[in-house]
C-alpha positions as CSV (number, residue, x, y, z in Angstrom):
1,X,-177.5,-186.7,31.0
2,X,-176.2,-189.4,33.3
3,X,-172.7,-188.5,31.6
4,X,-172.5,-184.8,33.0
5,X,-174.0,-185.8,36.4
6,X,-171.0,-187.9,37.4
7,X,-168.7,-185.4,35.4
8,X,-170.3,-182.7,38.2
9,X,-169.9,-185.3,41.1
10,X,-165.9,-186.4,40.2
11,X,-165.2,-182.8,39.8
12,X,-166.9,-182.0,43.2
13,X,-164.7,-185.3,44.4
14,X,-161.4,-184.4,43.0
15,X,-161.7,-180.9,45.2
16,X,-162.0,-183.3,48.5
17,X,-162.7,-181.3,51.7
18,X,-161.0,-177.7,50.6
19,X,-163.4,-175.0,50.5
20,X,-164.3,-173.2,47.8
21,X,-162.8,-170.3,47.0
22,X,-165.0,-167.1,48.0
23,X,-164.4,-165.2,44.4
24,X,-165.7,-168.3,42.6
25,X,-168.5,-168.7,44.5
26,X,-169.5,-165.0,44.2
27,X,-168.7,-164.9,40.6
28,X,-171.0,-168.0,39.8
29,X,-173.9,-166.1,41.4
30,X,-173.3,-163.0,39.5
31,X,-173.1,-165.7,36.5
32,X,-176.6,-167.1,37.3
33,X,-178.0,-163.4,38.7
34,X,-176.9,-161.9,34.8
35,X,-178.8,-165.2,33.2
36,X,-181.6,-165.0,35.4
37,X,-181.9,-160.8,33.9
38,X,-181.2,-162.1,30.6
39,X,-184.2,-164.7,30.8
40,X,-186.4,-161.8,32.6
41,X,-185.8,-159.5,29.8
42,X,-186.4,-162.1,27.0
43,X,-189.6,-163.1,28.7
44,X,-191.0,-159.6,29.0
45,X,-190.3,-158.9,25.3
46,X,-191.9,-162.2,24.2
47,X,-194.6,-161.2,26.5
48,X,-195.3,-157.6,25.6
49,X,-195.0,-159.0,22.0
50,X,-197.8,-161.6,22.4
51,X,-199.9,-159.0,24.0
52,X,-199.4,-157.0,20.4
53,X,-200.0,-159.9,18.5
54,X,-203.1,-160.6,20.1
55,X,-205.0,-156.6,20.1
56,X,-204.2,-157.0,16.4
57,X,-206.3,-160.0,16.1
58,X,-208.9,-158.4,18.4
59,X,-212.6,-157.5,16.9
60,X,-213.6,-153.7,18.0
61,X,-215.8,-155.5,20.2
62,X,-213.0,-157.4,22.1
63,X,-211.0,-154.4,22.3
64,X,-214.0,-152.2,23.6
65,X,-214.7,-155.6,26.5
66,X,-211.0,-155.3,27.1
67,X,-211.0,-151.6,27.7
68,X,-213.8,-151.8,30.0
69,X,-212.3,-154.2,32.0
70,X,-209.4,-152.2,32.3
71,X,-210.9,-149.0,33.1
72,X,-213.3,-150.6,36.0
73,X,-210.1,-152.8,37.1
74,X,-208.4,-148.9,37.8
75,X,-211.2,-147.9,39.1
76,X,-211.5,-150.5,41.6
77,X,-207.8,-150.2,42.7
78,X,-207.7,-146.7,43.1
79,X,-210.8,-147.0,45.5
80,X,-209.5,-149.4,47.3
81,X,-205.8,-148.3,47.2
82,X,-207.0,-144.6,49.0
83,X,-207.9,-146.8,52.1
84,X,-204.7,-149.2,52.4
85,X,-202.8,-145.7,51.5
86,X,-204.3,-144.4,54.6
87,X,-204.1,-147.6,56.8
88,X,-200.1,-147.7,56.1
89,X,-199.9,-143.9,56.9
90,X,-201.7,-144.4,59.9
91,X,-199.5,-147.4,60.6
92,X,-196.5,-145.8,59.7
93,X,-197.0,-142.0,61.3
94,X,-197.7,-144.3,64.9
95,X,-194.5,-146.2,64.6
96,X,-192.6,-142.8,64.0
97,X,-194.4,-141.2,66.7
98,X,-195.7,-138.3,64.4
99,X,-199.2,-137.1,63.9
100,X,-200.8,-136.9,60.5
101,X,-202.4,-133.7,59.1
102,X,-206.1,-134.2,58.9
103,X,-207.2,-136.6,55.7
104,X,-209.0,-133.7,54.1
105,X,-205.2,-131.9,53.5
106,X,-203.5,-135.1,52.0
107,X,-204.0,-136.4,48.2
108,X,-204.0,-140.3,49.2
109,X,-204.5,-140.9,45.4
110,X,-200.2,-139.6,45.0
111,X,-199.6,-142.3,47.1
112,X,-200.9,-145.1,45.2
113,X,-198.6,-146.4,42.9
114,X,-198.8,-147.7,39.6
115,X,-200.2,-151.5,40.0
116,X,-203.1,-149.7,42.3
117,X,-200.8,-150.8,45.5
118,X,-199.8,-148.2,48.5
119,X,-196.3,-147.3,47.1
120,X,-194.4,-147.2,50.5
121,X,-191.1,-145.3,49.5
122,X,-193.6,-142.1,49.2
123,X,-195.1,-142.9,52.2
124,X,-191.8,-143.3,54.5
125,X,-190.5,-140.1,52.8
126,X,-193.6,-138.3,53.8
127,X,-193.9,-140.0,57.6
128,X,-190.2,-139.3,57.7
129,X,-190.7,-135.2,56.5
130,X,-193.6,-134.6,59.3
131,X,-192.4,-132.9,62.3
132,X,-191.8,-135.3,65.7
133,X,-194.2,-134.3,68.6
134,X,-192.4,-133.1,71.4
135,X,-192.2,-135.3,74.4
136,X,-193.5,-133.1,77.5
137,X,-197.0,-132.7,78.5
138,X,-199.1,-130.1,76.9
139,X,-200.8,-129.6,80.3
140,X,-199.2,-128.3,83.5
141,X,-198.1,-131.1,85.9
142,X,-198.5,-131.3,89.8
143,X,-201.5,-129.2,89.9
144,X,-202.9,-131.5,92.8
145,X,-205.5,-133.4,90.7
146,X,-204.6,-137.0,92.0
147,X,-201.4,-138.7,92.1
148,X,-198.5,-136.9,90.2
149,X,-195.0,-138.8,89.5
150,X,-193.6,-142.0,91.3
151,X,-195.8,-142.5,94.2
152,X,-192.6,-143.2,96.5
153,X,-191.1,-139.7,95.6
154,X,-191.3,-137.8,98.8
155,X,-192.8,-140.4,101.0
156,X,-191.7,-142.0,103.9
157,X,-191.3,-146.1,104.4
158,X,-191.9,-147.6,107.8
159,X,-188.6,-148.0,108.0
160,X,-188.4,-144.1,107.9
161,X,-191.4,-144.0,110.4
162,X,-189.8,-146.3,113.1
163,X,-186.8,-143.8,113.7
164,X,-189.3,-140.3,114.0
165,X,-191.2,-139.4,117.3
166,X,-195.4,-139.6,117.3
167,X,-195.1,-135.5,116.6
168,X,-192.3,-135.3,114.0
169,X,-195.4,-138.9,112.6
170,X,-198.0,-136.7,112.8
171,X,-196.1,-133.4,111.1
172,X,-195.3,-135.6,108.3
173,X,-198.9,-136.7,107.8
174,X,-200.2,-133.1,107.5
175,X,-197.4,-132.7,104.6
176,X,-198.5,-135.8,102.8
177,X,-195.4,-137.4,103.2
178,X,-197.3,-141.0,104.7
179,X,-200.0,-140.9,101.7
180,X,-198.6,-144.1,99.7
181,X,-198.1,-145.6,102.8
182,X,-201.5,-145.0,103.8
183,X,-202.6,-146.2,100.0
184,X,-201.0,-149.0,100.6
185,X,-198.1,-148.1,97.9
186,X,-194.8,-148.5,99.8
C-alpha cells in the first residue's frame, strides 16, 4: 500500500510544475463518472435482488404487514404531497407573475411524482403554459380619488414660485399646481 503511495507521489514529482493537460483531466473524470454508474447499477441489482430474496422468505403474514405499510405509506404521501404540490404552485405562479386557476380546476394529485414528492418539471411546464397578466391597471387612472402619479408631475417648486407674481401664485393654486408643495412633497 505504502509501495503505490509513493509510486503516485514520484509520478506526481516527475511532472514538476507543468499543468496537467485538460483532455486527461476530463478523461479521468469520465473514467471515474462511468465507474461510479457501473457501481450504481451493480448496487441496485444486488439491491432489488435482496428485496426478492427476502418476500420469498416472507410468511403471508409478513407480506400482508408489509403491504399495509405500504399502502398507508402512499396514502400519507399523496395527502401530504397535494399541499407542498400547491405551496410550489403558489410559489412558482408568484415568481412568474401569473395567476393560478382556482384549486377546484387543477388535479394536484398529476403533480405529485412518484416517491410522493412535488415533481417540479410538471409544475414549471404548467406555471410556464398559464397566460402572463397584463401590466396596466384594470381600473381607470386619474379619476381624482387622491394622489395619482409622481407627486412632482405638474407642480411647481419654490424655485418656480420665486420668479411668478402674487396673481400668476394664486392662478396656480386654483389649478393645483402648489399642492405637493403645500403637502410638504417638493
Amino acid at each position: 500500500m505504502d509501495e503505490n503511495k509513493s509510486d503516485q507521489v514520484s509520478e506526481a514529482g516527475s511532472t514538476g510544475d507543468a499543468k496537467p493537460d485538460a483532455a486527461a483531466l476530463q478523461a479521468e473524470i469520465d473514467k471515474w463518472k462511468a465507474l461510479s454508474r457501473k457501481n450504481e447499477d451493480r448496487f441496485k441489482q444486488a439491491s432489488t435482488e435482496l428485496d426478492g430474496f427476502r418476500q420469498s422468505q416472507m410468511t403471508d403474514t409478513e407480506k400482508a404487514i408489509e403491504a399495509a405499510k405500504v399502502e398507508a405509506r402512499n396514502a400519507t404521501l399523496s395527502e401530504v404531497g397535494n399541499k407542498l404540490v400547491n405551496a410550489e404552485l403558489r410559489a412558482a405562479s408568484s415568481a412568474a407573475g401569473v395567476t393560478l386557476p382556482g384549486a377546484e380546476y387543477l388535479n394536484l394529485s398529476s403533480f405529485v411524482g412518484e416517491d410522493g414528492n412535488p415533481n417540479s418539471a410538471r409544475i414549471e411546464a404548467f406555471v410556464s403554459s398559464l397566460p402572463r397578466s397584463s401590466s396596466g391597471a384594470s381600473y381607470a387612472q386619474n379619476i381624482g380619488l387622491g394622489r395619482q402619479g409622481s407627486p412632482a408631475a405638474g407642480q411647481l417648486t419654490r424655485e418656480d414660485l420665486s420668479r411668478m407674481s402674487p396673481r400668476e401664485i394664486n392662478a396656480a393654486r386654483a389649478a393645483g399646481k402648489c399642492d405637493a408643495l403645500l403637502r410638504g412633497e417638493v
